[in-house]
N, CA, C and O atoms as CSV, one atom per row, in Angstrom:
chain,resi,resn,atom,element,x,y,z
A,1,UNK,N,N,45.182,69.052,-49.024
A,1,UNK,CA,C,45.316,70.040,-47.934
A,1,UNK,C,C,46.041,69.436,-46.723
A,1,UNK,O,O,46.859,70.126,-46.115
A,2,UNK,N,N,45.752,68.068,-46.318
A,2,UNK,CA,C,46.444,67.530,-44.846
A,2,UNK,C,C,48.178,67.359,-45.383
A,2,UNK,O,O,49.207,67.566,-44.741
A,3,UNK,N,N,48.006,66.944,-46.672
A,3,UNK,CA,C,49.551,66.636,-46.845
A,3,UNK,C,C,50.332,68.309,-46.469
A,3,UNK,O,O,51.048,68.390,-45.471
A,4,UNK,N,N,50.141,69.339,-47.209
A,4,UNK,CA,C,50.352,70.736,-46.939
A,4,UNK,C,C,50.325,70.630,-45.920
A,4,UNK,O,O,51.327,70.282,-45.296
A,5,UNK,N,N,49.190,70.880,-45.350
A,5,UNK,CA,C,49.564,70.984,-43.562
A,5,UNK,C,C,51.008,70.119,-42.896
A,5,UNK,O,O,51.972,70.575,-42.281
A,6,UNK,N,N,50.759,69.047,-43.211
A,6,UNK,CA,C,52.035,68.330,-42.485
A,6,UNK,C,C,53.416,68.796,-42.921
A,6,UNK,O,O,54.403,68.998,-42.213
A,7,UNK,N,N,53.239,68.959,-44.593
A,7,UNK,CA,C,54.526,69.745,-45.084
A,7,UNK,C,C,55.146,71.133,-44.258
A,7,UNK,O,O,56.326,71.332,-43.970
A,8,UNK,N,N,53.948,72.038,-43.969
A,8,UNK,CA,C,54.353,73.105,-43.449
A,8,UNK,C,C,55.060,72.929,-42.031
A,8,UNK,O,O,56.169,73.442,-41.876
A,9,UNK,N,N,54.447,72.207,-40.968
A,9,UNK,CA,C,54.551,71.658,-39.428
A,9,UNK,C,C,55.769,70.957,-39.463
A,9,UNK,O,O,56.531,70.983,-38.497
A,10,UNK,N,N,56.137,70.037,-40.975
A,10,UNK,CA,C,57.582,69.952,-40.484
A,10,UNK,C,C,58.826,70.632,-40.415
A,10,UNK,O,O,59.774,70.544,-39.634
A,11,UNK,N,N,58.556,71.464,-41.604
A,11,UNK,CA,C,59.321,72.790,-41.954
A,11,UNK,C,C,59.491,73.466,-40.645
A,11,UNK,O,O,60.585,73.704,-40.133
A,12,UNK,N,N,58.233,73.784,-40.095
A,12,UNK,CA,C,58.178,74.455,-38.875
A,12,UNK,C,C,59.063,74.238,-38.015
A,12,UNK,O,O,60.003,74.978,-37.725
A,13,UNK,N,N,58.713,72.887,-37.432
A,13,UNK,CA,C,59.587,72.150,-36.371
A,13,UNK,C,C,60.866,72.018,-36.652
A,13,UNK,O,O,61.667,72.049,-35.717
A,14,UNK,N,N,61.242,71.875,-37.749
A,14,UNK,CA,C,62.219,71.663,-38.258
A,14,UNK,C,C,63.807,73.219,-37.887
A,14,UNK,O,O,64.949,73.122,-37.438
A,15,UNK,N,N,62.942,74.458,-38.401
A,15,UNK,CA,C,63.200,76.050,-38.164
A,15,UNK,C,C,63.194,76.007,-36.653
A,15,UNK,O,O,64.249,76.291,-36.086
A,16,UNK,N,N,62.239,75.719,-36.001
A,16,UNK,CA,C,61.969,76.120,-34.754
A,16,UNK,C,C,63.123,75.047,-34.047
A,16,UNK,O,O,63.997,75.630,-33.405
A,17,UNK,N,N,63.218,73.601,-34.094
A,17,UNK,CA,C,64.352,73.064,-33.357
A,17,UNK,C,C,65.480,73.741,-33.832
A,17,UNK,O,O,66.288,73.929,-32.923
A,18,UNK,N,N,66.045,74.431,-35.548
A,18,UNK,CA,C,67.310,74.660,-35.207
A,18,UNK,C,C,66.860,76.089,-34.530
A,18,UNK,O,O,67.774,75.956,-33.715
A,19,UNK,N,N,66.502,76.840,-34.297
A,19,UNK,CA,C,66.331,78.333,-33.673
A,19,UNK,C,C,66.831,77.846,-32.094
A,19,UNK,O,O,67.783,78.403,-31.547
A,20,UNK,N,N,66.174,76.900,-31.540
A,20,UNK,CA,C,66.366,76.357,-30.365
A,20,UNK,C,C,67.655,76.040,-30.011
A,20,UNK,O,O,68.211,76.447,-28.991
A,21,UNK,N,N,68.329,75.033,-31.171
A,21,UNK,CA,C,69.640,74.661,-30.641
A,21,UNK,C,C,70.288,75.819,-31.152
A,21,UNK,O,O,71.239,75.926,-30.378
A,22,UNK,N,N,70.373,76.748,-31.964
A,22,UNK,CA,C,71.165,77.674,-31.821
A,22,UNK,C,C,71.075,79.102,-30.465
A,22,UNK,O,O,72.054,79.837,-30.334
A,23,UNK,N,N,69.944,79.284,-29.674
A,23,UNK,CA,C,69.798,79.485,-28.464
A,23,UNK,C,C,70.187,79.610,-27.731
A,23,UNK,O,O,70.544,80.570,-27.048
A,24,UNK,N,N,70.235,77.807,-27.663
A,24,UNK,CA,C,70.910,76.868,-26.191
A,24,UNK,C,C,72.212,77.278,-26.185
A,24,UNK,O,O,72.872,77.857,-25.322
A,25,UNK,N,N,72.591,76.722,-27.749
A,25,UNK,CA,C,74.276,76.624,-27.595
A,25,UNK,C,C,75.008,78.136,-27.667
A,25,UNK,O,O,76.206,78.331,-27.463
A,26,UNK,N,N,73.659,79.526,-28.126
A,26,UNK,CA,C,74.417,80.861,-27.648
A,26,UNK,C,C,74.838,80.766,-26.437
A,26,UNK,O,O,76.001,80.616,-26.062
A,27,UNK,N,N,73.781,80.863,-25.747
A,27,UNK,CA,C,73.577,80.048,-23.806
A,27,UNK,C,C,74.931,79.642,-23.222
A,27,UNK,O,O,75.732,80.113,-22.415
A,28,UNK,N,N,74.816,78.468,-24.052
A,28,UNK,CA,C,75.893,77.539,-23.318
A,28,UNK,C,C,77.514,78.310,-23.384
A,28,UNK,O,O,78.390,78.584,-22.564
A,29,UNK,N,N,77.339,78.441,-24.656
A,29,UNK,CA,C,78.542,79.255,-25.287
A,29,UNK,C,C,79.137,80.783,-24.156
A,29,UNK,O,O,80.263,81.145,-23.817
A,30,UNK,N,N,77.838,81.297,-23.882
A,30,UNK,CA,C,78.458,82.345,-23.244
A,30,UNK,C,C,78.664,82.100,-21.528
A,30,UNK,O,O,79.374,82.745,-20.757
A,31,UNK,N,N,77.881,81.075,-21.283
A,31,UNK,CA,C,77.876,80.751,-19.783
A,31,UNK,C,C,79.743,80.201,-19.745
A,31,UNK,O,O,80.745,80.724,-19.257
A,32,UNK,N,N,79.511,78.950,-20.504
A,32,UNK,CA,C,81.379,78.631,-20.730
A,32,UNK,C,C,82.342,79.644,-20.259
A,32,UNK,O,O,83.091,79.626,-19.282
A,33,UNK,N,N,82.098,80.791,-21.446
A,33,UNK,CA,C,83.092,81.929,-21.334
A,33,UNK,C,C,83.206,82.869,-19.985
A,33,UNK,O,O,84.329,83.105,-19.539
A,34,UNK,N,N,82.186,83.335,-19.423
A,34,UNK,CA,C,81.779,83.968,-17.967
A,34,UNK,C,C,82.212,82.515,-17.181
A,34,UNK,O,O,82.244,83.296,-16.230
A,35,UNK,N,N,82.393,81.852,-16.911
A,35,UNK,CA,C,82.637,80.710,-16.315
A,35,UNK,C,C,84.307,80.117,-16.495
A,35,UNK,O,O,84.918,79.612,-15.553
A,36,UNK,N,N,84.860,80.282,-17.816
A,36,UNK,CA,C,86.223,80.261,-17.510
A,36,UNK,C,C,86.777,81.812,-17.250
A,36,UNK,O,O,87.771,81.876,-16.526
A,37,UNK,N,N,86.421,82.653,-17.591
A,37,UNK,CA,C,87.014,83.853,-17.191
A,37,UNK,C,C,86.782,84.204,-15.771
A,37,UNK,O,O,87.470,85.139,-15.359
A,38,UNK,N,N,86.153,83.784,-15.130
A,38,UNK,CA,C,86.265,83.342,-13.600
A,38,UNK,C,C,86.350,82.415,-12.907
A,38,UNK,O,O,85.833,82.550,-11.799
A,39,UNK,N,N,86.980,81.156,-13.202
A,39,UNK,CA,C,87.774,80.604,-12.996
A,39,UNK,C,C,89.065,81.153,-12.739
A,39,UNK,O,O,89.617,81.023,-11.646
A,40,UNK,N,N,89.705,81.929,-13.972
A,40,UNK,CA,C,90.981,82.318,-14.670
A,40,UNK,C,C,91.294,83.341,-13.250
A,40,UNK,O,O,92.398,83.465,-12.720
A,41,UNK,N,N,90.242,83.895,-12.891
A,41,UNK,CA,C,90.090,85.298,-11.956
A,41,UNK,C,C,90.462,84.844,-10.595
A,41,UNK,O,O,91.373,85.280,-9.891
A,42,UNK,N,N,89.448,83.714,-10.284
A,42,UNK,CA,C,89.775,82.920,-9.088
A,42,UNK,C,C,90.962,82.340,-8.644
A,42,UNK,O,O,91.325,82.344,-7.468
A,43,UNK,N,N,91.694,81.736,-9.767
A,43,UNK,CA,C,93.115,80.952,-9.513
A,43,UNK,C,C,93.959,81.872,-9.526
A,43,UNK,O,O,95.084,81.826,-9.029
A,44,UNK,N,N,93.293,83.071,-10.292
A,44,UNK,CA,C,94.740,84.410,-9.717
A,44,UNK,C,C,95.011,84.671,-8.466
A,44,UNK,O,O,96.111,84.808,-7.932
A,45,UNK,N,N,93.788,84.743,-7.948
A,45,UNK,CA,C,93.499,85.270,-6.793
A,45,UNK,C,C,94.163,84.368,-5.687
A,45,UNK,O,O,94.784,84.805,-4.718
A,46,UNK,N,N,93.937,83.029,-5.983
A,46,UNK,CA,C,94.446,81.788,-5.062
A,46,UNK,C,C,95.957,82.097,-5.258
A,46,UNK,O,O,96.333,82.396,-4.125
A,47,UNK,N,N,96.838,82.169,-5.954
A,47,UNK,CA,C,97.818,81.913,-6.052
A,47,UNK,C,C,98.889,82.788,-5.042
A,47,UNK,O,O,100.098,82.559,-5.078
């Protein structure tokens, strides 16, 4: 039974960190994009 248990908890952790980094890096991914597309907006504007 403890081995099972540990089997399952790593599986777990395992699902749950990639759920996480796929998350973050939606996150990151879309902050990037809103972030160069105003940039892009800003230097128009400067010019």
């Amino acid at each position: 039974m403890i081995i099972d248990q540990k089997t399952t908890t790593a599986i777990f952790d395992q699902k749950t960190t990639t759920a996480i980094f796929s998350v973050a890096y939606g996150i990151l991914r879309r902050l990037n994009i809103c972030y160069r597309t105003f940039s892009l907006k800003h230097n128009e504007e400067n010019k």
